[in-house]
C-alpha positions as CSV (number, residue, x, y, z in Angstrom):
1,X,29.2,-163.5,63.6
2,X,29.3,-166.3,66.0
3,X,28.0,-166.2,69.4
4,X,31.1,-168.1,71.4
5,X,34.7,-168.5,70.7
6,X,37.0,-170.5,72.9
7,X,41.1,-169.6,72.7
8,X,42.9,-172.6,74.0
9,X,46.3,-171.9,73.7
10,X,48.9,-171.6,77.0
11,X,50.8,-168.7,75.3
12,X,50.0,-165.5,76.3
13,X,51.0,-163.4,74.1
14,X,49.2,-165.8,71.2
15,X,46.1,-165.9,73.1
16,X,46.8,-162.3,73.1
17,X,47.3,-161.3,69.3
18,X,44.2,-164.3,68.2
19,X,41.5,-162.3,70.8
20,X,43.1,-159.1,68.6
21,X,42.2,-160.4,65.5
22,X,38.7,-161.7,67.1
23,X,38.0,-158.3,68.1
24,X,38.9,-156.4,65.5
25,X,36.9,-158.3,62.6
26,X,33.4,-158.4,65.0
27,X,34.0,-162.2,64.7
28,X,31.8,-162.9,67.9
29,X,29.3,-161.9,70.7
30,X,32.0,-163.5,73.6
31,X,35.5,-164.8,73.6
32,X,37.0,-166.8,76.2
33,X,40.3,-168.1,77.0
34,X,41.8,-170.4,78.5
35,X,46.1,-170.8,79.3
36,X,45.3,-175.2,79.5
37,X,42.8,-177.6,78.3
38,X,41.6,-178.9,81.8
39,X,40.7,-174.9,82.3
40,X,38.3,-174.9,79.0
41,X,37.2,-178.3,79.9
42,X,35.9,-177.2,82.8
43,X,34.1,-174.5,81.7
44,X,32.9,-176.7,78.1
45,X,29.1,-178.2,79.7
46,X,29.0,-181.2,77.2
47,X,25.5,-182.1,79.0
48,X,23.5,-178.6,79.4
49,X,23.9,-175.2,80.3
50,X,25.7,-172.6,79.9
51,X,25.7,-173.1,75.6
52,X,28.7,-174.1,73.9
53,X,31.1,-172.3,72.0
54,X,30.5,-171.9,68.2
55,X,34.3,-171.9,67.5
56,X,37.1,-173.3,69.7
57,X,40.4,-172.2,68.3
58,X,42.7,-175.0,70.0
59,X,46.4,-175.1,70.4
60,X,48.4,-178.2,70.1
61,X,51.6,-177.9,71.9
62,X,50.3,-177.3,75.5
63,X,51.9,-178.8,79.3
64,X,49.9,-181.0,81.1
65,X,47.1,-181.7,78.3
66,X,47.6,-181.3,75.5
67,X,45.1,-180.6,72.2
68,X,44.9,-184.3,71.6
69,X,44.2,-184.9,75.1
70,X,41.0,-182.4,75.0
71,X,40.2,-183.9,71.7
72,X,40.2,-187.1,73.3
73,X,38.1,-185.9,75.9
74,X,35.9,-185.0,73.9
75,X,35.5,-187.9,72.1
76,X,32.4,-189.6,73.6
77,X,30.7,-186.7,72.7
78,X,31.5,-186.2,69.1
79,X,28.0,-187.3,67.7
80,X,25.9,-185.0,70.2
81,X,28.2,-181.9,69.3
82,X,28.3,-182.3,65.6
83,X,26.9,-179.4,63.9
84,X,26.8,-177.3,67.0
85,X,30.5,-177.1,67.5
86,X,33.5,-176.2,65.3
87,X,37.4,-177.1,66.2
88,X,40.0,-175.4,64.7
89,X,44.0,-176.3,65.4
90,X,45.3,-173.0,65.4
91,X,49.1,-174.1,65.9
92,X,52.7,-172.8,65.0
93,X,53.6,-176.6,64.1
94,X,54.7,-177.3,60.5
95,X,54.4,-181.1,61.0
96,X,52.6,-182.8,58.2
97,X,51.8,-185.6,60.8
98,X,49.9,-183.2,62.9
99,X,47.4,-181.7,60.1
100,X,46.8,-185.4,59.3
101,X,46.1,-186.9,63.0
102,X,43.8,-183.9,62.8
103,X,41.7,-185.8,60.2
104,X,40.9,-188.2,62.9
105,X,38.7,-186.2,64.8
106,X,35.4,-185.5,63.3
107,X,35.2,-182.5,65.2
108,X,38.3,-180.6,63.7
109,X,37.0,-178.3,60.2
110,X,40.1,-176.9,60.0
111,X,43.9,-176.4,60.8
112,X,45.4,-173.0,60.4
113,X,48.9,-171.9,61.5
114,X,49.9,-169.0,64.1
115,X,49.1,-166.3,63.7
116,X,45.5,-166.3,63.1
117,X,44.9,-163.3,60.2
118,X,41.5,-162.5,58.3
119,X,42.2,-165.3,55.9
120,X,42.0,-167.5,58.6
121,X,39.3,-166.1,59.6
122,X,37.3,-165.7,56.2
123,X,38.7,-170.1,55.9
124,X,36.9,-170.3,59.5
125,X,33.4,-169.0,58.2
126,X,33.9,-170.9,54.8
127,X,34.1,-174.2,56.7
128,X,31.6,-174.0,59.1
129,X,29.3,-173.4,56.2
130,X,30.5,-176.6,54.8
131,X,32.8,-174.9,51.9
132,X,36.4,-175.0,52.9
């Protein structure tokens, strides 16, 4: 179990379903979410207090900022938030070019598609132990 997810997804009904599947399979202590990326980014304290999420599951396809942008954001800080921070694309894209810009971010352990199911789950616990 993990003490902090983050949803990040400006889909209801997704954000929805994923806190379902959260829920239901004790995944973790607290689960926030967040309908835009400059909301979670607001609430994300890169430099102290209150502790990070464990686990953000982070949509792609968003208005306004989009998952690249909050990966960008988050870029400066990849080295301090290594091992203390897992992101995972959780997206209904199908785009091969997506899963690979993924790569590019050190940050990312994993990119599963909509809707997230125990196997995503069970993949999400596999790669944060370093087995994916």
């Amino acid at each position: 179990m993990v003490s902090k997810v983050y949803i990040i997804d400006d889909d209801d009904i997704s954000i929805y379903l994923t806190s379902l599947v959260l829920e239901e399979a004790g995944f973790a202590n607290e689960i926030c979410t967040y309908s835009s990326a400059d909301d979670a980014l607001a609430d994300l304290s890169l430099t102290g207090p209150p502790p990070l999420p464990d686990v953000i599951l982070l949509d792609l396809n968003m208005p306004v900022k989009n998952g690249w942008d909050f990966l960008d954001v988050l870029r400066p800080y990849e080295e301090a938030l290594k091992g203390k921070l897992d992101v995972f694309i959780l997206t209904s894209s199908i785009a091969v070019s997506d899963k690979e810009q993924s790569l590019d971010y050190p940050l990312v352990r994993g990119f599963l598609h909509k809707p997230l199911d125990e196997a995503s789950l069970a993949y999400i616990n596999r790669a944060r132990k370093g087995h994916p």
